[in-house]
Every structure is written in C-alpha cells, then in structure tokens.
C-alpha positions in Angstrom: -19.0 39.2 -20.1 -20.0 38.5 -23.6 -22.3 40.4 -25.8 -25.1 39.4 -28.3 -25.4 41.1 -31.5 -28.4 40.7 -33.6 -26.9 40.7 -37.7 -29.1 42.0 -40.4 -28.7 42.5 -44.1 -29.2 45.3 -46.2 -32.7 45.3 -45.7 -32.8 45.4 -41.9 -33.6 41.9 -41.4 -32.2 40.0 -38.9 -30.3 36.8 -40.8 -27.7 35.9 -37.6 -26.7 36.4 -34.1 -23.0 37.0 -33.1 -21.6 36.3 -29.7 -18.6 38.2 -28.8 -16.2 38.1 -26.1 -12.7 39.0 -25.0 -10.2 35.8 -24.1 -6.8 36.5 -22.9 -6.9 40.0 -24.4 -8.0 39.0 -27.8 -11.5 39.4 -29.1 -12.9 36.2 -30.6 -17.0 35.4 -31.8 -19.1 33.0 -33.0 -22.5 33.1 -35.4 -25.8 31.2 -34.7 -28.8 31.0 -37.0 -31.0 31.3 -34.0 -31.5 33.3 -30.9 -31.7 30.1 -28.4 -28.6 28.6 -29.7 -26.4 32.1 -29.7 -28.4 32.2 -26.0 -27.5 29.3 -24.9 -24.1 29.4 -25.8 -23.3 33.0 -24.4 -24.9 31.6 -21.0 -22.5 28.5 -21.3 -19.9 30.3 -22.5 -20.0 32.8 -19.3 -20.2 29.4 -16.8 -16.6 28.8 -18.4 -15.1 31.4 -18.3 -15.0 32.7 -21.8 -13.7 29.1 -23.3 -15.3 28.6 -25.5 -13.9 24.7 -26.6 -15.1 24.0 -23.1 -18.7 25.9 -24.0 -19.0 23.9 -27.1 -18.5 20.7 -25.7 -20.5 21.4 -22.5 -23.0 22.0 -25.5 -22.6 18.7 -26.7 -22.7 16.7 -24.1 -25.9 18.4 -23.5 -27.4 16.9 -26.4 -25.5 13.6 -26.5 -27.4 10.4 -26.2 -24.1 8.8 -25.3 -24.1 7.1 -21.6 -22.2 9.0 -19.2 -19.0 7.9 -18.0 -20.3 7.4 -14.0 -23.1 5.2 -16.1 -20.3 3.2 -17.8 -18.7 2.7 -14.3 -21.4 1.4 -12.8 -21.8 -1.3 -15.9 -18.4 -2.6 -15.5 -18.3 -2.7 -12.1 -21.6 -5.3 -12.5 -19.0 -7.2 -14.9 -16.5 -7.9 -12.3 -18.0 -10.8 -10.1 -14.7 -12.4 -9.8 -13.6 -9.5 -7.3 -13.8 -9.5 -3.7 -16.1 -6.7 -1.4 -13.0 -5.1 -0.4 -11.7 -4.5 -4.2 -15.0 -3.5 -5.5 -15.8 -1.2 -2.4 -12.1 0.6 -3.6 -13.0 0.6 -6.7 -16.4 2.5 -5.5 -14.0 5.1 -3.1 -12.4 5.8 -6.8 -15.6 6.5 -8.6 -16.7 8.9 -5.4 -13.7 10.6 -4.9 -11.4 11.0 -8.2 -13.6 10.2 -11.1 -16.9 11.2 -10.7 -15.9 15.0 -9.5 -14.5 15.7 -13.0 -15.5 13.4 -15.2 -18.7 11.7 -14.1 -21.0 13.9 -15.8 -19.3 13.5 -19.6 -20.8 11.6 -22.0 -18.3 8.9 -22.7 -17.9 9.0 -26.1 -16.5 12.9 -26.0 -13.8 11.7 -23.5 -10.5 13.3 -25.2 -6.8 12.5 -24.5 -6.7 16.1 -23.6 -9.6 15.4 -21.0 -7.5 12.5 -19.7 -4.2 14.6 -19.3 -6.3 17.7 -17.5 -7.6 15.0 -15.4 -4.6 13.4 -14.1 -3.2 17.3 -13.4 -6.2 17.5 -11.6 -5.4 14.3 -9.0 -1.7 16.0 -8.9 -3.4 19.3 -7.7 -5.2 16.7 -4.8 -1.5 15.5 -3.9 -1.9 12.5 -4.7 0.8 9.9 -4.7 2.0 8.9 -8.2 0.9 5.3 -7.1 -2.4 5.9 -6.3 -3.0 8.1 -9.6 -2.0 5.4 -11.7 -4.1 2.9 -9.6 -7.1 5.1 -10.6 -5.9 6.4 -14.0 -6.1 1.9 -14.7 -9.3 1.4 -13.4 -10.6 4.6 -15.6 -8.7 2.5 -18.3 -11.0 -0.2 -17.6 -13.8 1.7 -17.5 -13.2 2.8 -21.1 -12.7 -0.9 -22.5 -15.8 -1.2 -21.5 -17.5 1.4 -23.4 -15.5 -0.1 -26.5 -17.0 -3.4 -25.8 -20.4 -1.4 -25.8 -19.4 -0.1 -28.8 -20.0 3.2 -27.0 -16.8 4.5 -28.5 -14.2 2.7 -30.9 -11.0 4.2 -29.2 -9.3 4.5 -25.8 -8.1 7.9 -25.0 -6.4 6.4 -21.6 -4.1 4.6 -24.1 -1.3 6.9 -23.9 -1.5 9.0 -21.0 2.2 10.1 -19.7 1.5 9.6 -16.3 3.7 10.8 -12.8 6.9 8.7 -11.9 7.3 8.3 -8.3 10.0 10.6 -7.5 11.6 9.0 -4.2 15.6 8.6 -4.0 14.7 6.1 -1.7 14.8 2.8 -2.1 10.8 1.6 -0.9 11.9 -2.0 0.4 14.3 -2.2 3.1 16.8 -5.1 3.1 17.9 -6.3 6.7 20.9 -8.3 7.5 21.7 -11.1 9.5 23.1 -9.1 12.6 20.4 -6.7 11.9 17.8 -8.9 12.0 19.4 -10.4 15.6 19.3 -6.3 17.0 15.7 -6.3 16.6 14.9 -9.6 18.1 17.0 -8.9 21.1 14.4 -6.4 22.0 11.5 -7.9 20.9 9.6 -10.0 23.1 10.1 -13.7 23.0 6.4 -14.7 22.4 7.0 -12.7 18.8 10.2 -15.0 18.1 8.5 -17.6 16.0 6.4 -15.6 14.0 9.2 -13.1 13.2 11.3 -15.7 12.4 8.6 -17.5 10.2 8.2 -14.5 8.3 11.9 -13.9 7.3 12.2 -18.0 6.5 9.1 -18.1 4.3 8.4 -15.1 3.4 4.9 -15.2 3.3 2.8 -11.9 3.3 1.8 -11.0 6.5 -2.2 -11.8 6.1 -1.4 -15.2 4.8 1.3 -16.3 7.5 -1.3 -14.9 10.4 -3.9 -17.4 8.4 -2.5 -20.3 9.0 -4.0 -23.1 11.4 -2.1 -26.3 12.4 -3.1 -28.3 9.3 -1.4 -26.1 7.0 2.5 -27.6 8.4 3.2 -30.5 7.7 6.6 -32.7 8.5 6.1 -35.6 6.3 9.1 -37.2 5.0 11.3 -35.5 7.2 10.5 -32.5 5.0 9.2 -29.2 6.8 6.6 -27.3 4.6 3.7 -25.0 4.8 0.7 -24.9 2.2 -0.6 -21.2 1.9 -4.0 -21.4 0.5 -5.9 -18.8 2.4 -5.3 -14.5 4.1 -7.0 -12.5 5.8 -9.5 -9.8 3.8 -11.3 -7.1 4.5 -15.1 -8.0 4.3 -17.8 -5.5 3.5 -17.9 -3.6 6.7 -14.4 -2.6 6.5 -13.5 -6.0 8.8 -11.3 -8.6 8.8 -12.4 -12.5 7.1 -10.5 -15.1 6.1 -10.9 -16.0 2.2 -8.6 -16.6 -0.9 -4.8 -15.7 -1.0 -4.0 -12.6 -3.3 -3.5 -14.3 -6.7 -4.0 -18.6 -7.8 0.1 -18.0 -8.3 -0.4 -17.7 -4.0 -1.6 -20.8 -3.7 1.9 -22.4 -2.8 3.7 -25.1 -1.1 7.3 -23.0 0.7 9.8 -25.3 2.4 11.2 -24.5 5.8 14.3 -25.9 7.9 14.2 -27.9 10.6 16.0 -25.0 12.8 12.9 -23.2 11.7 10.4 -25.9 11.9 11.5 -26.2 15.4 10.9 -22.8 16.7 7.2 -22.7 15.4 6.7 -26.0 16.1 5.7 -25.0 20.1 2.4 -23.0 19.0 1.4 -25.1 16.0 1.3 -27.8 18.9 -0.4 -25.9 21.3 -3.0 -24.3 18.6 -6.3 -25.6 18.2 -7.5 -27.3 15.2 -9.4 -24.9 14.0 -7.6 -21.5 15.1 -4.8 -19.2 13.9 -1.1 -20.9 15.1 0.0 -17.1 15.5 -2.0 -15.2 18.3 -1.4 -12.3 20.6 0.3 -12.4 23.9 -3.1 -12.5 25.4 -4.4 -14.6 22.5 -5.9 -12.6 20.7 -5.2 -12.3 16.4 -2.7 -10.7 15.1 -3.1 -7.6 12.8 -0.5 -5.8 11.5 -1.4 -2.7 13.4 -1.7 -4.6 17.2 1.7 -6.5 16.3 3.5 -2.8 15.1 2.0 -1.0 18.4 2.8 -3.6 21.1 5.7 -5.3 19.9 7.4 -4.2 16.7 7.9 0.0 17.2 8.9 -0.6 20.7 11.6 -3.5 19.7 12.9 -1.4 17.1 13.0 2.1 18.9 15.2 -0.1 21.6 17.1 -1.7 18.6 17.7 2.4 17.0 18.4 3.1 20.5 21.6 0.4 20.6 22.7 0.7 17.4 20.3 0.1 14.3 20.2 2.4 11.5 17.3 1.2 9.5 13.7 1.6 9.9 11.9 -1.5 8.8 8.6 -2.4 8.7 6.7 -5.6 9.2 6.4 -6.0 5.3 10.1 -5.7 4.7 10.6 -8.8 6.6 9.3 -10.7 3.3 11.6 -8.2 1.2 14.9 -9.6 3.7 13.4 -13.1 2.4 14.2 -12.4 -0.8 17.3 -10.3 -0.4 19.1 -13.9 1.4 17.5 -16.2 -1.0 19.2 -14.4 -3.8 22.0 -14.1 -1.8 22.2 -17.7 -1.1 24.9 -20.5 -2.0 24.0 -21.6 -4.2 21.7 -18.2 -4.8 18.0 -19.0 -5.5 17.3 -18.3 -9.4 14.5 -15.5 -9.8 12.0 -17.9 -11.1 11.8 -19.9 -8.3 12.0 -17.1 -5.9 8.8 -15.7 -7.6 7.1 -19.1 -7.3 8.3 -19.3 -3.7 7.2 -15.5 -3.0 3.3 -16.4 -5.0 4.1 -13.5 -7.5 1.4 -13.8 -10.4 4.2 -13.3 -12.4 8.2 -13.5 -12.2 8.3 -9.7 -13.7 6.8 -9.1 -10.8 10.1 -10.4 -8.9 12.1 -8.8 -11.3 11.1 -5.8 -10.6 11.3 -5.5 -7.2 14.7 -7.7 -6.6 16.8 -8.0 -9.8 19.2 -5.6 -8.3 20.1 -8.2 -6.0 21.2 -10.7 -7.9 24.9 -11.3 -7.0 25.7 -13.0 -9.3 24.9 -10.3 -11.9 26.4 -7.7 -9.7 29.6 -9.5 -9.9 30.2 -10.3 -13.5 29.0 -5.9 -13.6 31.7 -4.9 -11.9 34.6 -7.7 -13.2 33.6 -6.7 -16.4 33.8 -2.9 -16.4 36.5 -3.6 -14.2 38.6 -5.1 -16.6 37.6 -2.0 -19.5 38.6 0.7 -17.1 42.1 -0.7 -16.1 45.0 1.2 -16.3 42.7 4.5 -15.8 43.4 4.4 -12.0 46.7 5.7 -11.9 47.3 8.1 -14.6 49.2 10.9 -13.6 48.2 14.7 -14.6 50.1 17.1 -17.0 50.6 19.3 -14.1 51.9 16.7 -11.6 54.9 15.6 -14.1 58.5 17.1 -13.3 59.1 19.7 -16.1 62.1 17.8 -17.0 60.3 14.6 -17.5 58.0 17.0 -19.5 60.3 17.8 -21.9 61.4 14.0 -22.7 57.5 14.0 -23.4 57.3 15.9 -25.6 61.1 15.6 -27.2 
C-alpha cells in the first residue's frame, strides 16, 4: 500500500503532499501541490501495482484529448474499401482479440516502442504462432500510419519492433517426386485424377483451379491454356462466393500439355456452361476440406501404408509445381515461374523456392568443390609410421 503524507513548513502550513511507497524493496515518492492529484495518483498507483511509469501514464491518458487507438482502428478500417468482407471481418477478429485487450484503451499518441515490445510478449504469452503475431503486429503498423496521416502523432513506434522468428527445423512446403506423386494416385480414386493432376501441371491455388468453368480452357492454335481470373472467397457469413483471384499479378494465362489437356478435357466437356469443371463424386463442389476427408487422407494413409514417407497436403501440390518447373530442362527461370504461379511479386518466389534452383545448387557445390580439394585424404599425425615420421621431420 502507499501512504499520503501531508508536508508543511515551519509554520505548520501544509505547502505539499507526498506519496510513498515500497517497489521491489526500495522506497521511492512523489510530491503533488494538491490533495486530488497526490489522491488520484496513490489510487492509480495501487491499480498498478506500485509502478508508478504505468500510474503516470494511466494519468495521462486520462487527460489526453488524443483519439484512442481502438478509435484510430476503426478510421482506417473505413479507409480500406478496396478489401474484401472476409479481409476486413479478419482484420475485425484482430481488433477483438489481440489489440483492443491491451491497447484499445491508450490514447494513440502515448503509444511507446516499449508499449509495442510489452505487447508483442503479451501475444507470445497467448501462444501465438510467430506468423500470426506479425500478421497482427502489420495491421497495428497500419493502424499507426494512419494516426500519422491524422497528424495524430508524427512517429511510428511499430517501426522497429524485433519481432519472433518462426522457429521450425522443418521445411513448411513439401516437395513430391515423380514416383511419389504416382504412390498417392494409385490410391486415390479415379474421379480425383484430373483435378490432382491439373493441380501439379498448373499449379494454380486450390480456390482458383476449383473456380474454373469450361470457358476458362481454351485449345486454340493447338495451344492448351487456362485463363485464371476468378477463386473462391469467403463472403460475409463466413461462406463460400466466387469473386476476384488473390492479387491483379493472379490474373494469368498458364499453359498446359496436351497429355494434360487430355485428362481434364472429359469434365470440361461434360460441365455445364455455367458451372465449376471440378465437382464432387456426387457433384457436388469441391472444398478443400470435403476433397482432404473423402479422397485425399484416405489415398495417402494407403500411400504411407505401401511405402510413402511424406505427408503432403493439398497445397503442396502447387509447391511440387514449382519444385519440377525449376527442375526442368531447360529449368524454368524464377521470373517466369512467379508470373506463372500469380505471385504479386517474384520475391515472393524467391523466397519460397530459390533453394531449388539447380542450377545454383550445382555451380555451389563445383565451386567449393574445387576450394576444398586435396582436404579429403589427408592423413593424421598419429596414423603415419614412426619411421615415416622421422623423414618428416629430418
């Protein structure tokens, strides 16, 4: 508890008022002109548990006119019409559950680096995946340009936040090969051919392949292509529409084979007009989750079963994509692998894949081959015949 001392002068009048208080063994205080204030503060101090930086600014944002930072939120998320519902409804989830809790309630302009920092150790304590932290940790970012643009504040203390690395020794992506790829298919069922097969050829995302309607293939000029131009969303009731693909970059023509073209060339016949080319067994449309639960766990638990050692998902089809297209002969170049793949931008692609380039993998190990040679078979001190020693040494 702290204590409040009245302090007079010689005469016995009361000039100050002292608050007093014991912090991690040490006694610390602090002088007010006036009774409220040294009340006020003892009665905030006490809410924080004797800290008093945390009193004091509590104080302040009392008395700030500054807009708060759920206000600011709520402005910039008015300034992003060029979202869909399902971005701006996670945005929303952020604000509820991560931001708000903590940092809702502080006047923007007394947001500190040292807030910031507290805050992220905060979203830690949640166990919260690195990913997702600096997913919200960016949109706070935003949220703080914002205020700048207001001229609420002419600094961003989200600037240089040190933030989690993801600490997996795994790699994320999951590269299949050929014979791999054959395992699975083996014990898939046959109706799922095309579309798997599509996947790995194009490598278009999932929602964007399960799109596409019979107008989007086209065969002319003997060459086999398919215009991406729309994917499936999720609407505003946590549904399913079709709209937009992810980026303008997605809007893409790929190319496909004729081995290919041939194999999804049954159900783009056979599909109406104006419905999805890829459908259910029973004809129904094809989500991720309905396509993993009847067709894809139990093909690959049979696959595991005779022989398989990986454990790929859906997704990872578009990452074997890549994998054989820099593989290729000649091997694609990462520029047009990104433009092929709709990346909005070829770092993007980099990131993910540059440690499949062959090519550079080669010319690595040629070249520190050729500095390490003649380090293979050196023989050590203690393996040489004393005899040969001494000639050594002579």
């Amino acid at each position: 508890m702290a204590s409040l001392i009245p302090r007079k002068n010689a005469k016995g009048i009361i000039t100050s008022y002292q608050v007093k208080w014991r912090v991690h063994g040490k006694q610390d205080n602090e002088s007010f002109e006036t009774l409220p204030e040294a009340e006020m503060f003892k009665k905030v101090l006490e809410a924080c548990d004797h800290d008093a930086l945390k009193a004091e600014r509590q104080i302040l944002a009392a008395s700030s006119d500054s807009p708060k930072i759920r206000d600011v939120a709520e402005t910039h998320l008015k300034r992003l019409s060029d979202i869909s519902v399902h971005s701006r409804h996670t945005y929303e989830r952020m604000l509820v559950n991560h931001i708000n809790p903590t940092l809702g309630d502080m006047p923007v302009n007394l947001l500190t680096e040292e807030d910031v920092a507290e805050w992220v150790q905060y979203m830690r304590g949640k166990g919260l995946s690195p990913k997702t932290i600096g997913n919200v940790h960016g949109f706070l970012y935003s949220i703080v340009k914002t205020a700048q643009y207001k001229k609420y504040r002419a600094d961003n203390p989200c600037e240089h936040t040190r933030l989690p690395k993801a600490d997996h020794t795994e790699d994320k992506a999951t590269f299949l090969t050929k014979s791999e790829l054959a395992l699975v298919l083996k014990h898939l069922d046959r109706h799922f051919h095309p579309l798997i097969l599509f996947l790995v050829g194009t490598g278009l995302r999932f929602s964007e392949a399960t799109a596409l309607i019979p107008g989007d293939f086209s065969d002319a000029g003997g060459e086999y292509t398919v215009r991406v131009t729309k994917a499936w969303k999720r609407d505003d009731k946590n549904g399913r529409t079709i709209g937009p693909p992810k980026t303008e970059q997605a809007r893409r023509t790929v190319p496909m084979d004729s081995a290919l073209a041939r194999a999804v060339a049954p159900q783009v016949q056979a599909c109406a007009a104006d419905k999805q080319v890829f459908r259910m067994k029973a004809g129904g449309e094809v989500t991720t989750q309905a396509l993993h639960n009847k067709a894809w766990k139990p093909a690959l638990r049979a696959a595991q079963a005779d022989g398989l050692k990986k454990s790929p998902r859906i997704h990872d089809l578009r990452h074997t994509y890549a994998s054989w297209m820099l593989a290729g002969d000649p091997p694609s170049t990462m520029f047009d692998l990104s433009r092929l793949m709709g990346h909005q931008s070829i770092n993007t692609t980099s990131k993910i894949y540059s440690h499949l380039m062959p090519e550079a993998l080669k010319r690595g190990a040629l070249t520190m081959g050729a500095a390490m040679g003649g380090l293979f078979d050196i023989e050590p001190v203690k393996a040489i015949p004393e005899k040969k020693r001494g000639e050594l040494t002579a």
